[in-house]
One Martini backbone bead per residue (centre of mass of N, CA, C, O) as a GRO file, in nm:
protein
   82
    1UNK     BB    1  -5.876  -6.248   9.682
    2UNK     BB    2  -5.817  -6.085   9.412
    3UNK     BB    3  -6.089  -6.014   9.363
    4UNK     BB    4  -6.156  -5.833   9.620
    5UNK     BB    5  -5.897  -5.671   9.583
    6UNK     BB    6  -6.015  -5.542   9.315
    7UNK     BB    7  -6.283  -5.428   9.432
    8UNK     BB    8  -6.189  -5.231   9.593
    9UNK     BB    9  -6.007  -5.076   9.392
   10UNK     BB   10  -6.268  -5.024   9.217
   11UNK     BB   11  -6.436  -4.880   9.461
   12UNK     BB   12  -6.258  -4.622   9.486
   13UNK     BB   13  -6.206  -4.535   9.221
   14UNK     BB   14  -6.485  -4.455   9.203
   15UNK     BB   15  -6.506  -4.266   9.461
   16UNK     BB   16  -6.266  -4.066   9.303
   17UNK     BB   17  -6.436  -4.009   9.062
   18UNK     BB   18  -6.682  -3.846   9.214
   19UNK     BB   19  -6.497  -3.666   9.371
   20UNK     BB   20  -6.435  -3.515   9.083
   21UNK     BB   21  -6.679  -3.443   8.974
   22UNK     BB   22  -6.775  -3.246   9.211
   23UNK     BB   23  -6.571  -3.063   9.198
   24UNK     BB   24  -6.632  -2.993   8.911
   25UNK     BB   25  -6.920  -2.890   8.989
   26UNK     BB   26  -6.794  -2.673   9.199
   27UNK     BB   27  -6.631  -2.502   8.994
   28UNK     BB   28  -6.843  -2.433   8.742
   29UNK     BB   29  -6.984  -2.263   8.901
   30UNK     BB   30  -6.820  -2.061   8.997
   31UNK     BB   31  -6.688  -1.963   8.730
   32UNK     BB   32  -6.967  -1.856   8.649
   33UNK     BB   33  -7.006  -1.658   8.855
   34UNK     BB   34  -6.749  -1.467   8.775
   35UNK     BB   35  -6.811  -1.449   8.458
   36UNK     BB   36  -7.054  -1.295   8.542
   37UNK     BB   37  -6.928  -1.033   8.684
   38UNK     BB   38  -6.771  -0.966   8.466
   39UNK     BB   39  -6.975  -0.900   8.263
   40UNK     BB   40  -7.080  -0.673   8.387
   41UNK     BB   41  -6.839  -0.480   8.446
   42UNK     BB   42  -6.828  -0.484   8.140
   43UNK     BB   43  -7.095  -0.328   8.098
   44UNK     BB   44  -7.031  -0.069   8.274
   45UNK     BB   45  -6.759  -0.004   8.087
   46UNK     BB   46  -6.941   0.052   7.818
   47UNK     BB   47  -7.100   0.269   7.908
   48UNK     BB   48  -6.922   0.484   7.969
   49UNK     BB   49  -6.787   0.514   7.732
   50UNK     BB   50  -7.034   0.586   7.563
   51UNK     BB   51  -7.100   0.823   7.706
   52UNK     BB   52  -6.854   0.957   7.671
   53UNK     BB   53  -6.837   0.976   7.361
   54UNK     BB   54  -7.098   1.126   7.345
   55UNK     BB   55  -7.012   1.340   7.445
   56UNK     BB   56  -6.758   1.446   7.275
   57UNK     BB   57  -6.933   1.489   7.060
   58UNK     BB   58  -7.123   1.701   7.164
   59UNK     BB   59  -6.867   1.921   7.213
   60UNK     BB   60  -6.770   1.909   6.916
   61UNK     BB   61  -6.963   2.057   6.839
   62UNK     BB   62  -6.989   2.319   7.008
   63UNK     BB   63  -6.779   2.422   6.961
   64UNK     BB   64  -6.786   2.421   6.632
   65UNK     BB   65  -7.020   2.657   6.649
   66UNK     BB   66  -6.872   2.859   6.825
   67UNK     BB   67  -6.632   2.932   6.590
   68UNK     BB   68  -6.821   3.006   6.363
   69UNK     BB   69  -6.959   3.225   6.504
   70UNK     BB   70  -6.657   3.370   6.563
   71UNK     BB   71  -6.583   3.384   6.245
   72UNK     BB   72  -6.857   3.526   6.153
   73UNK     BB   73  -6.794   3.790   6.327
   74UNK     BB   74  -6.532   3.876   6.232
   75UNK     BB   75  -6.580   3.863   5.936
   76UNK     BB   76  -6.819   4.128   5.990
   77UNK     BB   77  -6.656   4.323   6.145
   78UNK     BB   78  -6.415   4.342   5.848
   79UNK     BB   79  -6.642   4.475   5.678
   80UNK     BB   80  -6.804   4.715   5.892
   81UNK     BB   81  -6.566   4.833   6.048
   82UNK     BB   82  -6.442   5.081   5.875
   0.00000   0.00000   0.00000
């Protein structure tokens, strides 16, 4: 009886041992789809930023120009002026 009821109760061990790693292999999908799922967010938020930076980049050099332009413009016309 003893030998009997050692596998009874390690073949339910065993049970559960099969039935935890089912789950944690269901676990490990979940996981990866939502990391997958993260990581694209994240690739969105970073094109965003990147186009913003580029864009102000843009803008600083056309401000930077017209700047100039109306540095020289004013220079010009102190010079020519009088």
């Amino acid at each position: 009886m003893g030998d009997e009821e050692a596998g009874r109760v390690l073949g339910r061990l065993e049970a559960r041992v099969g039935a935890i790693e089912d789950r944690l292999a269901r676990q490990e999908v979940t996981a990866m789809a939502r990391m997958a799922a993260i990581e694209v967010k994240l690739d969105g938020v970073a094109t965003v930023l990147a186009q913003g930076l580029g864009a102000m980049k843009v803008v600083h050099w056309l401000c930077g120009a017209v700047l100039a332009a109306v540095g020289f413009a004013v220079s010009w016309l102190m010079r020519n002026g009088k």
